[in-house]
N, C-alpha and C positions, 0 to 999 in steps of 0.2 A: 742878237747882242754879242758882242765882243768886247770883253774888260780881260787888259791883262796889267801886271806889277808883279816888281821884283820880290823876292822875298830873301833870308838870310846866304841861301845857297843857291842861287837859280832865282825860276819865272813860274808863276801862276798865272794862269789864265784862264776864264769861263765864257764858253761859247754856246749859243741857242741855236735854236731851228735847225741841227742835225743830228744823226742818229747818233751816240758813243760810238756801235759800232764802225760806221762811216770812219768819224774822226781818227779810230783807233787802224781801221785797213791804210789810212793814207799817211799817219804819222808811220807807222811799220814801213813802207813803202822809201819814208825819205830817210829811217834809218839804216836800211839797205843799202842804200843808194839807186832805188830803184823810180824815182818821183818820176811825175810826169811837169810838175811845177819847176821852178829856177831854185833848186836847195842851192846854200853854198857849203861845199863840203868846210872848209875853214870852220864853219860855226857849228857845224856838225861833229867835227872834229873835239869841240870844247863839251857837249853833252856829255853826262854821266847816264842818267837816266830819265826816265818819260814816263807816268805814271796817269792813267785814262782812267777818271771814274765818273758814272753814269748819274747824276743827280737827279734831285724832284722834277727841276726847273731846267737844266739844261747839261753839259757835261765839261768837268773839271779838268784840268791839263796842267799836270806839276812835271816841270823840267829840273834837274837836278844839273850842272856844271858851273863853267867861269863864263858865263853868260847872264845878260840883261835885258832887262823887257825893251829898251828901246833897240837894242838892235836885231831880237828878237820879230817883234808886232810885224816889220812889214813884210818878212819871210811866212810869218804864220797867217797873217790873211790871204797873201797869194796861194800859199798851201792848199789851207784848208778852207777858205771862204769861198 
C-alpha cells in the first residue's frame, strides 16, 4: 500500500511491504544524489528534511519543504516502489 497527502509544511506518506530500513538506505541515496532511479534534482532541491519511522503496519515518510504530494507521488513510486 501506498497512501501519500500533503500536510501543513510538506508530504506524508505511508508505504507497506518493505523494510523502514530499505526505504530509509534508498531515500538517503536520492538525497545524495546518489539514486539509481530518475530524482529530479529541482525537487530535491525544494526538500528541507525527510523523517523515516518504522510503524506497526508499515513505514511513515514525512517530507518537510515547498513541495506537494502530487508532484511528489510519482518520484516516490518510481523510487521506492
Amino acid at each position: 500500500m501506498f497512501k501519500i497527502s500533503n500536510t501543513d509544511n510538506g508530504v506524508k506518506a505511508f508505504i507497506t511491504g518493505f523494510k523502514t530500513e530499505e526505504l530509509s538506505a534508498k531515500i538517503q541515496e536520492c538525497q545524495n544524489g546518489h539514486c539509481s532511479c530518475n530524482c529530479d534534482p529541482q525537487i530535491m532541491q525544494k526538500i528541507e528534511n525527510i523523517e523515516v519511522t518504522s510503524e506497526k503496519d508499515g513505514t511513515n515518510i514525512i517530507i518537510s519543504g515547498s513541495i506537494n504530494a502530487k508532484e511528489l507521488e510519482p518520484l516516490m513510486k518510481e523510487c521506492l516502489l
